[in-house]
mmCIF file as Biopython writes it, N, C-alpha, C and O atoms, coordinates in Angstrom:
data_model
#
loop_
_atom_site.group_PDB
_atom_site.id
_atom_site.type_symbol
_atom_site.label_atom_id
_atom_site.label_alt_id
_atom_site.label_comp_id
_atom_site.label_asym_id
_atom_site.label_entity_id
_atom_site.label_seq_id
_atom_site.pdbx_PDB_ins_code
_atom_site.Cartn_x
_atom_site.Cartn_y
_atom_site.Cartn_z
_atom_site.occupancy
_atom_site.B_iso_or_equiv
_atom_site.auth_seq_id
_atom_site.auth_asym_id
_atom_site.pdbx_PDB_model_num
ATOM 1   N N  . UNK A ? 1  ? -150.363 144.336 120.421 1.0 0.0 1  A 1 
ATOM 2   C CA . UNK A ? 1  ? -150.839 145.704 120.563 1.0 0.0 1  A 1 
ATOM 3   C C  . UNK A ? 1  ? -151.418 145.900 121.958 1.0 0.0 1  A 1 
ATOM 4   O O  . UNK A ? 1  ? -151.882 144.909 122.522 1.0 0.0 1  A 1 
ATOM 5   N N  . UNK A ? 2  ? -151.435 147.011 122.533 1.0 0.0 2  A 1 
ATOM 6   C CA . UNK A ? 2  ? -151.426 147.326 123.941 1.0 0.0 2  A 1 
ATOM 7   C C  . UNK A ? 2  ? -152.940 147.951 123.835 1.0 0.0 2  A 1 
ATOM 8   O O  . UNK A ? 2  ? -153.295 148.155 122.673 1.0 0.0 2  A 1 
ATOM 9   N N  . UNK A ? 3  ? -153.854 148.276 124.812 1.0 0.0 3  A 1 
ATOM 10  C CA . UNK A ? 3  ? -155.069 148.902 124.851 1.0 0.0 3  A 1 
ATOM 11  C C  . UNK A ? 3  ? -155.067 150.149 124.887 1.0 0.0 3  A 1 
ATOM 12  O O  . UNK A ? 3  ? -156.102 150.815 124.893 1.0 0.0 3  A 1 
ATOM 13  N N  . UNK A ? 4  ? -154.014 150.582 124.914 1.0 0.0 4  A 1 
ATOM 14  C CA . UNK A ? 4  ? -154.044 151.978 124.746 1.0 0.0 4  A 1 
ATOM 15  C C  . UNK A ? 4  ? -153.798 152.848 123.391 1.0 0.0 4  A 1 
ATOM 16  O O  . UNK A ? 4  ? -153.893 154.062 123.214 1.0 0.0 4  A 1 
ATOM 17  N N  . UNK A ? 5  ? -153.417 151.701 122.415 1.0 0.0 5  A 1 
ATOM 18  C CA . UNK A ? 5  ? -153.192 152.898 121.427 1.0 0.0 5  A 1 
ATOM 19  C C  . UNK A ? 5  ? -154.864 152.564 120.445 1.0 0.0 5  A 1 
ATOM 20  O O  . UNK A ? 5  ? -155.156 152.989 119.327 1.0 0.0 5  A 1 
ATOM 21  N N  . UNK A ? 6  ? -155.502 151.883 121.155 1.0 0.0 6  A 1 
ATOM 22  C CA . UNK A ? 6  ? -156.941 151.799 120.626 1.0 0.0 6  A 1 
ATOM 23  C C  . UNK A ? 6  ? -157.758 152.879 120.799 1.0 0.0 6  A 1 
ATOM 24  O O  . UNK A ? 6  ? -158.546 153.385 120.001 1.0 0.0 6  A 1 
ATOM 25  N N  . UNK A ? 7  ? -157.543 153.122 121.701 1.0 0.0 7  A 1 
ATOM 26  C CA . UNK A ? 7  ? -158.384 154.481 122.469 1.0 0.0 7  A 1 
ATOM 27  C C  . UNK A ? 7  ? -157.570 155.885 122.416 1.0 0.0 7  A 1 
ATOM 28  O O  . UNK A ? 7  ? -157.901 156.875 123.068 1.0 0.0 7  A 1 
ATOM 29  N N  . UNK A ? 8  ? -156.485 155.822 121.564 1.0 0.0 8  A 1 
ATOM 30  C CA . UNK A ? 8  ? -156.171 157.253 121.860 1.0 0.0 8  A 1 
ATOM 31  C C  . UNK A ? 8  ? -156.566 157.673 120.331 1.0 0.0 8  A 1 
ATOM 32  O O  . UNK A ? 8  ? -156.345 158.847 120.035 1.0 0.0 8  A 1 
ATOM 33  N N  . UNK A ? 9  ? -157.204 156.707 119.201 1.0 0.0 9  A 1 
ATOM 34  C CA . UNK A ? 9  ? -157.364 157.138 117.999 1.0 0.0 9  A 1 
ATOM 35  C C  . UNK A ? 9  ? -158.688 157.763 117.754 1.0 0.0 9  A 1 
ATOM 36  O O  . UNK A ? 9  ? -158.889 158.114 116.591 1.0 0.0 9  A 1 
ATOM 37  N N  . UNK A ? 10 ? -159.469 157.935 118.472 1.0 0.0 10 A 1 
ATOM 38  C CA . UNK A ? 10 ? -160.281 158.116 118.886 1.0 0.0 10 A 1 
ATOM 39  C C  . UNK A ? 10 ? -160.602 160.047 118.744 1.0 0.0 10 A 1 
ATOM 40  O O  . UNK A ? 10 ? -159.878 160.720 119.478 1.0 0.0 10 A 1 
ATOM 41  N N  . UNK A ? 11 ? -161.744 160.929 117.747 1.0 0.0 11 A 1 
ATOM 42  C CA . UNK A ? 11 ? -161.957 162.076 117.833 1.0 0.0 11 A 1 
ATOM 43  C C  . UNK A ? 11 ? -163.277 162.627 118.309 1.0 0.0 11 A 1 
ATOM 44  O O  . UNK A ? 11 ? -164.366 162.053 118.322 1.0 0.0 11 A 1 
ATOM 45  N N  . UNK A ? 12 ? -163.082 163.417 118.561 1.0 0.0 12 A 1 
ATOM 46  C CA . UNK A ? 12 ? -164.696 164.279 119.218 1.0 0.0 12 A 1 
ATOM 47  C C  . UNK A ? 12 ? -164.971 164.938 118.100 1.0 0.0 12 A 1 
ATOM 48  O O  . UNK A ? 12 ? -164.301 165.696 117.399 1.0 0.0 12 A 1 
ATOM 49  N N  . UNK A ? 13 ? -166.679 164.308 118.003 1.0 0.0 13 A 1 
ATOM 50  C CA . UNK A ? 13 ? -167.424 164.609 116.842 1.0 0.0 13 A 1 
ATOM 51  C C  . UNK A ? 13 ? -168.076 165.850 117.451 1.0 0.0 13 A 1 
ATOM 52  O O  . UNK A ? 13 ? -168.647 165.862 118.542 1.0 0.0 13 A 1 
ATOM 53  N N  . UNK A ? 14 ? -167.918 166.984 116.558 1.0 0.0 14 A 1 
ATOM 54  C CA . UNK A ? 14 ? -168.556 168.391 116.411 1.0 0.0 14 A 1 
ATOM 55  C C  . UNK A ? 14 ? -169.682 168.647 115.534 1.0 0.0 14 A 1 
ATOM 56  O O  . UNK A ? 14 ? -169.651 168.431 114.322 1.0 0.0 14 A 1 
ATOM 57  N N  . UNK A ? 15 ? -170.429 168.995 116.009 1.0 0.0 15 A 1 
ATOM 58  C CA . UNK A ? 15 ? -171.381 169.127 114.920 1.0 0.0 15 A 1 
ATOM 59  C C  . UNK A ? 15 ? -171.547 170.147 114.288 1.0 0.0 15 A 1 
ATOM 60  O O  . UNK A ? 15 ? -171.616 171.238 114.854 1.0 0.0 15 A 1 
ATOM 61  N N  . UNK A ? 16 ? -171.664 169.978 112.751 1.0 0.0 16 A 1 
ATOM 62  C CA . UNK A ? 16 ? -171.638 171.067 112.034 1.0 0.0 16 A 1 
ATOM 63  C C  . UNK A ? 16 ? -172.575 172.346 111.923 1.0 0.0 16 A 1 
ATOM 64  O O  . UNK A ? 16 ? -172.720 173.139 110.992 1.0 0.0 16 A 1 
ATOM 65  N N  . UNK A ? 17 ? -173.187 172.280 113.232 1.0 0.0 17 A 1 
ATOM 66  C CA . UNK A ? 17 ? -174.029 173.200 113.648 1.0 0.0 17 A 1 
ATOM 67  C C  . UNK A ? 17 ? -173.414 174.424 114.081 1.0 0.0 17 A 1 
ATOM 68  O O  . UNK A ? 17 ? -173.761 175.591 113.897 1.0 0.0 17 A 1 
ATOM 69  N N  . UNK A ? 18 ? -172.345 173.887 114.748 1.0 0.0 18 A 1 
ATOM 70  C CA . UNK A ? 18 ? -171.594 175.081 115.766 1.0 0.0 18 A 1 
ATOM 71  C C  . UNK A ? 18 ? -170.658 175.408 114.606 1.0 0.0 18 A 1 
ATOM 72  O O  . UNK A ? 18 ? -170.689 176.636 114.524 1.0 0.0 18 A 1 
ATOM 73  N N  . UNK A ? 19 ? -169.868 174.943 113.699 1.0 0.0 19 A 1 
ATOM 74  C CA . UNK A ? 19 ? -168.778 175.664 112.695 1.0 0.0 19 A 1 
ATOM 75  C C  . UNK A ? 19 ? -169.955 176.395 112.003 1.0 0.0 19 A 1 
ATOM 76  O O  . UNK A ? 19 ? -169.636 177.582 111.938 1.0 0.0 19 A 1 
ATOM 77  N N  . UNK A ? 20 ? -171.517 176.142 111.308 1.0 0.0 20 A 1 
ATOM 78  C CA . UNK A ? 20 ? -171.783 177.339 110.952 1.0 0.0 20 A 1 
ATOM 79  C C  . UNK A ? 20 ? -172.347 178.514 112.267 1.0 0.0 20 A 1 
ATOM 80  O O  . UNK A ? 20 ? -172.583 179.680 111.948 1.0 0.0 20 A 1 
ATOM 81  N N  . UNK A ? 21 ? -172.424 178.299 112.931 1.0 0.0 21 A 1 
ATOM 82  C CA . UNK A ? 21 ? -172.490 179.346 113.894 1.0 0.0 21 A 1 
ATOM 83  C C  . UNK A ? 21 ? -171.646 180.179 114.022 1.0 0.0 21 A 1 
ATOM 84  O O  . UNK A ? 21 ? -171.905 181.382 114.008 1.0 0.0 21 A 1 
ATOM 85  N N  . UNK A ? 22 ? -170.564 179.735 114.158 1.0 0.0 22 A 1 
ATOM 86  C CA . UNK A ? 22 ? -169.038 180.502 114.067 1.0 0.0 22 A 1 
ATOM 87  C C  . UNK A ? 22 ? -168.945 181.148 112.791 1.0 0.0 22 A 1 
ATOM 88  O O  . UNK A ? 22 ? -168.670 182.348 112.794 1.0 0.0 22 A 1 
ATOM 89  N N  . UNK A ? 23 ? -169.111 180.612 111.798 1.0 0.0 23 A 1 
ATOM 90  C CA . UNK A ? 23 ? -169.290 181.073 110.491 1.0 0.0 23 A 1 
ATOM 91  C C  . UNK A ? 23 ? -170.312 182.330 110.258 1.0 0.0 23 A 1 
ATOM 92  O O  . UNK A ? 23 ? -170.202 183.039 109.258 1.0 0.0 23 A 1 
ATOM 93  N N  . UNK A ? 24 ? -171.120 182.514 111.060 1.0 0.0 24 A 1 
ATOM 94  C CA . UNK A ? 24 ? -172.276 183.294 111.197 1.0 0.0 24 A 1 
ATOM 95  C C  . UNK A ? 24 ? -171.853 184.235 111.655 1.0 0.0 24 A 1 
ATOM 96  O O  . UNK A ? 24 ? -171.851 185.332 111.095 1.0 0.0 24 A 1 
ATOM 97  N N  . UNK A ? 25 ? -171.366 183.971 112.879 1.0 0.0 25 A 1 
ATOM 98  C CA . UNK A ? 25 ? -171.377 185.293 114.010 1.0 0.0 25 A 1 
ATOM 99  C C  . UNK A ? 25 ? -169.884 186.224 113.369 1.0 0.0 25 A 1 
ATOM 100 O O  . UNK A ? 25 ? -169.678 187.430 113.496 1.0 0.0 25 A 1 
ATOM 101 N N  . UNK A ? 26 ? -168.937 185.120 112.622 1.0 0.0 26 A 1 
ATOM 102 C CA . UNK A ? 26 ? -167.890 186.059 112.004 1.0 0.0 26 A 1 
ATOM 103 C C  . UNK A ? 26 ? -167.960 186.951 111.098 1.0 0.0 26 A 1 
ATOM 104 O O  . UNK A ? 26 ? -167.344 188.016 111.143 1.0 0.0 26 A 1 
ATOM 105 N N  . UNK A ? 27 ? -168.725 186.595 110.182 1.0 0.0 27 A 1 
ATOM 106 C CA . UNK A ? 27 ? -169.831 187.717 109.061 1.0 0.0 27 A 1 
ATOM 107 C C  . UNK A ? 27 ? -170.114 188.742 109.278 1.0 0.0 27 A 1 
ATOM 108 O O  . UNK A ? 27 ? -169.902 189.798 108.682 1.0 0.0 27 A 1 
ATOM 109 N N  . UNK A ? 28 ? -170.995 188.327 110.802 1.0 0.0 28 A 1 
ATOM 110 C CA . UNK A ? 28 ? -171.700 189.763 111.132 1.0 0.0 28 A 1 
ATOM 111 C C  . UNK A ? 28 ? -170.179 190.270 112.017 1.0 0.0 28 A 1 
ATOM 112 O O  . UNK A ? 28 ? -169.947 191.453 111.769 1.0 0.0 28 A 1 
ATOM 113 N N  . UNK A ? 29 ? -169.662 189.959 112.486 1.0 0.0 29 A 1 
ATOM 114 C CA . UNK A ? 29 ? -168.717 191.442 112.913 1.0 0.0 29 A 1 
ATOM 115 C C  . UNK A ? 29 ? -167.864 191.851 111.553 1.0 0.0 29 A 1 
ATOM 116 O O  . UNK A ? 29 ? -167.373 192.980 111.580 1.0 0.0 29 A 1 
ATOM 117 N N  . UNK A ? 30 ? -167.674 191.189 110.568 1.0 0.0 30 A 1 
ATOM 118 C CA . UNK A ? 30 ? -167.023 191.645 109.452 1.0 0.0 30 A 1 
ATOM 119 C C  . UNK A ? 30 ? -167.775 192.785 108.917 1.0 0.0 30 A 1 
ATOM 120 O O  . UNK A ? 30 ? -167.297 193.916 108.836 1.0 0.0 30 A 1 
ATOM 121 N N  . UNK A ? 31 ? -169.128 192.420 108.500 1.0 0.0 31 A 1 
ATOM 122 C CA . UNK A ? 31 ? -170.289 193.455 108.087 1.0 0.0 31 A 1 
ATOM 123 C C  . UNK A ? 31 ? -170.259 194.294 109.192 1.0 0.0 31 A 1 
ATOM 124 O O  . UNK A ? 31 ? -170.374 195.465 108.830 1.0 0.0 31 A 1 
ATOM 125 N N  . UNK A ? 32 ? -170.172 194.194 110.150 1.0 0.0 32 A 1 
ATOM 126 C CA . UNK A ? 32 ? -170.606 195.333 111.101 1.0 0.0 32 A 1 
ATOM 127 C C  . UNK A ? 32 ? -169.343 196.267 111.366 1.0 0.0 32 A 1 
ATOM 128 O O  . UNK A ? 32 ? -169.643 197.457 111.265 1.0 0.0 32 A 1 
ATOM 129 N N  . UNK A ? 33 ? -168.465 196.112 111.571 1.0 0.0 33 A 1 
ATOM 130 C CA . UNK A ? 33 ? -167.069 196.874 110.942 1.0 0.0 33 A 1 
ATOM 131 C C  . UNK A ? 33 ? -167.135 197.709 109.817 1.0 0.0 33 A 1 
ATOM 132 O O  . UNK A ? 33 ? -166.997 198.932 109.850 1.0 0.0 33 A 1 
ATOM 133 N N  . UNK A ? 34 ? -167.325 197.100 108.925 1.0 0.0 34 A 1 
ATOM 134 C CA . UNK A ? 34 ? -167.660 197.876 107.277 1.0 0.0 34 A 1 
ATOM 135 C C  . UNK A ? 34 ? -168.480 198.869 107.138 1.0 0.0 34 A 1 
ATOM 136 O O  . UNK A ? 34 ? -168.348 199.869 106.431 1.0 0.0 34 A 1 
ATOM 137 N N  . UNK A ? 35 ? -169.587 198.484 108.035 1.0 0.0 35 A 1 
ATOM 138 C CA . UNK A ? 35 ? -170.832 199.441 108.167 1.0 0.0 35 A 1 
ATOM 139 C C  . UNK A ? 35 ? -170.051 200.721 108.888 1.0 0.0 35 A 1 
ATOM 140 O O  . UNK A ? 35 ? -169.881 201.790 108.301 1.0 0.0 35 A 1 
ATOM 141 N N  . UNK A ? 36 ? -169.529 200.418 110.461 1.0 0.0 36 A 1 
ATOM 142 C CA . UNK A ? 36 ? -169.199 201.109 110.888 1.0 0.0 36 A 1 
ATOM 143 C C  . UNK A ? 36 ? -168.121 202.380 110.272 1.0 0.0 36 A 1 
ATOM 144 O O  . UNK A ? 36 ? -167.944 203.542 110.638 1.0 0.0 36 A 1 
ATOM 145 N N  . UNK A ? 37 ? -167.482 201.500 109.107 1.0 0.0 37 A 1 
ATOM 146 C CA . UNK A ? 37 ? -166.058 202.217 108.764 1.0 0.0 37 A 1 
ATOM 147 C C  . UNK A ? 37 ? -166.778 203.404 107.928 1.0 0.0 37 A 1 
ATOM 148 O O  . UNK A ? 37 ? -166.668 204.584 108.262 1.0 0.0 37 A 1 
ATOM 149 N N  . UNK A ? 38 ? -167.521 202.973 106.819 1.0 0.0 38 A 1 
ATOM 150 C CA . UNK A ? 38 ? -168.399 203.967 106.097 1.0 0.0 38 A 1 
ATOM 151 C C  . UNK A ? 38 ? -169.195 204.489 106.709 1.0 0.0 38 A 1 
ATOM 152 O O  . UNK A ? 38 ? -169.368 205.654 106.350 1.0 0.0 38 A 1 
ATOM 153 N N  . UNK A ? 39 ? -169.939 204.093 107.695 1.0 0.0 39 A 1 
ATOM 154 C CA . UNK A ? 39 ? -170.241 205.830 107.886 1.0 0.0 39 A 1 
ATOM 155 C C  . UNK A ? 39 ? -169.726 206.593 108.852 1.0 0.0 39 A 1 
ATOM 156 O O  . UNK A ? 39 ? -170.225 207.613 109.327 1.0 0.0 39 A 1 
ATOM 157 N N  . UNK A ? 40 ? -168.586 206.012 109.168 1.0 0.0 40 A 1 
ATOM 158 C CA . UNK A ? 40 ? -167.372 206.841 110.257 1.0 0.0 40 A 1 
ATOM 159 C C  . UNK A ? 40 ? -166.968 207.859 108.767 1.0 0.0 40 A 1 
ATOM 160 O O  . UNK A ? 40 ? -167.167 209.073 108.717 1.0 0.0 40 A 1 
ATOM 161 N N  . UNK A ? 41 ? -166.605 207.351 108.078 1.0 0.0 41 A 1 
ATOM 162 C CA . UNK A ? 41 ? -166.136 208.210 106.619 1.0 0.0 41 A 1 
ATOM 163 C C  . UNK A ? 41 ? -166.932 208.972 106.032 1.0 0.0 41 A 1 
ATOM 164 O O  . UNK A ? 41 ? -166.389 209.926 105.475 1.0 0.0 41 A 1 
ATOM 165 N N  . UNK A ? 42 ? -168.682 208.866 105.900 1.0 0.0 42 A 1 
ATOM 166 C CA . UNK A ? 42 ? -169.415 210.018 105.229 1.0 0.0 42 A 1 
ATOM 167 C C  . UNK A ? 42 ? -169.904 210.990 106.384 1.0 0.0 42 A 1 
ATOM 168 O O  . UNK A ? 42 ? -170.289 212.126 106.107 1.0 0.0 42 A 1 
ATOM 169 N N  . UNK A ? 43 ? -169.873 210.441 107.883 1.0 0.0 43 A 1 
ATOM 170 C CA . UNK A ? 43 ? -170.131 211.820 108.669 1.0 0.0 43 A 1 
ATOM 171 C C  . UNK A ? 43 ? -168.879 212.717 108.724 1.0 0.0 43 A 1 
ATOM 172 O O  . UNK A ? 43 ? -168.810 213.946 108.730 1.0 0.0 43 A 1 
ATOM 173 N N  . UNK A ? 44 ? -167.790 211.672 108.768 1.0 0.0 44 A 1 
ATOM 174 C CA . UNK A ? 44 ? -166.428 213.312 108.386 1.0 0.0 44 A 1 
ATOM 175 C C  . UNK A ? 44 ? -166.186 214.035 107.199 1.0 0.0 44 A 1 
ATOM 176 O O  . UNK A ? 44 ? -165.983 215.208 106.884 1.0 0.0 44 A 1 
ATOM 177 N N  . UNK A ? 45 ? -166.306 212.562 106.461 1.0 0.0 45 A 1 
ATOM 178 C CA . UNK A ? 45 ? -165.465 213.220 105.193 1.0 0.0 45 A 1 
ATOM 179 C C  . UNK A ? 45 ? -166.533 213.649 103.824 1.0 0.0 45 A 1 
ATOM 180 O O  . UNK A ? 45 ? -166.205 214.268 102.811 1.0 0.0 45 A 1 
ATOM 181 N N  . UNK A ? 46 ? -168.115 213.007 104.239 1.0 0.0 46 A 1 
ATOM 182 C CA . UNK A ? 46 ? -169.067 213.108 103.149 1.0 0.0 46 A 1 
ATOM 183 C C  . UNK A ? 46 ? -168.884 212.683 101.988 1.0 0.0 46 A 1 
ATOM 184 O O  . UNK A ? 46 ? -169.191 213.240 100.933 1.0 0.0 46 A 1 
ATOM 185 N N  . UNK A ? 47 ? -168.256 211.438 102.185 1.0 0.0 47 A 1 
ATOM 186 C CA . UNK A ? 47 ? -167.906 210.910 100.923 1.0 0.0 47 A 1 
ATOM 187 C C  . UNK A ? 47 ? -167.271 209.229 101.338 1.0 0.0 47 A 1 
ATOM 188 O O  . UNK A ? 47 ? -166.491 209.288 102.288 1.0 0.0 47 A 1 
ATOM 189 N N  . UNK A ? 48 ? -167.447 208.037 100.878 1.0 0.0 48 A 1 
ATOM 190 C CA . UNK A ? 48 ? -167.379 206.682 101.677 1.0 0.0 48 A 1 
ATOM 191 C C  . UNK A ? 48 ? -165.926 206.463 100.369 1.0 0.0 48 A 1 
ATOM 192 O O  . UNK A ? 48 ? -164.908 206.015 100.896 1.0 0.0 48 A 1 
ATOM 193 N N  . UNK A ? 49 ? -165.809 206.734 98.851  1.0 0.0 49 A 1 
ATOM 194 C CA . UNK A ? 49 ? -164.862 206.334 98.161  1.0 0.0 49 A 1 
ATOM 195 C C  . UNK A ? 49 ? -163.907 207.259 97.787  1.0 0.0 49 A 1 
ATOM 196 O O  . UNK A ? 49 ? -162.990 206.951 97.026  1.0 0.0 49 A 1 
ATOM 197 N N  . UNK A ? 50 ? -164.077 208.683 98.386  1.0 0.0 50 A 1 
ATOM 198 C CA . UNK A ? 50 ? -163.341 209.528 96.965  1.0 0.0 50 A 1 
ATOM 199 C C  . UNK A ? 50 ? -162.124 209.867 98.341  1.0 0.0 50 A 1 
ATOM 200 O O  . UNK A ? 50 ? -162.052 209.144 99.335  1.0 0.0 50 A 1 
ATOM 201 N N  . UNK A ? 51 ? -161.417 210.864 98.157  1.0 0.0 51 A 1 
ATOM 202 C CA . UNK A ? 51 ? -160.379 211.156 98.299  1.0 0.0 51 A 1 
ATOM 203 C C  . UNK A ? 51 ? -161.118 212.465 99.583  1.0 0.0 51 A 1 
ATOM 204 O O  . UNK A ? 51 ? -162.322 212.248 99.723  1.0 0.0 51 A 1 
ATOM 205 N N  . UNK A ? 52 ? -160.772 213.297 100.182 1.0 0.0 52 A 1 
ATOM 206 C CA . UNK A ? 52 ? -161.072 214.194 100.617 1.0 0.0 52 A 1 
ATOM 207 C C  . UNK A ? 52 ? -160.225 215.137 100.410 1.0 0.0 52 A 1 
ATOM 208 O O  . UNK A ? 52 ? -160.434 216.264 100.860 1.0 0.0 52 A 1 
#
């Protein structure tokens, strides 16, 4: 075996700090979209479910 295929098995440890961060910050633009969509819909249409 050659020295190189020792070292290419090798991964970079992430810490699960930053996937919930990411996890976090994706939430809030999901929620913040939603927010936005409803009340883009009750200042026109005065109504967030029904039909207009």
């Amino acid at each position: 075996m050659s020295a190189m295929s020792q070292s290419r098995g090798t991964k970079v440890a992430v810490p699960s700090n930053l996937y919930t961060a990411v996890l976090a910050v994706a939430f809030a633009v999901v929620l913040a979209t939603a927010s936005f969509v409803a009340f883009m819909c009750f200042t026109r249409y005065e109504t967030i479910f029904g039909m207009p």
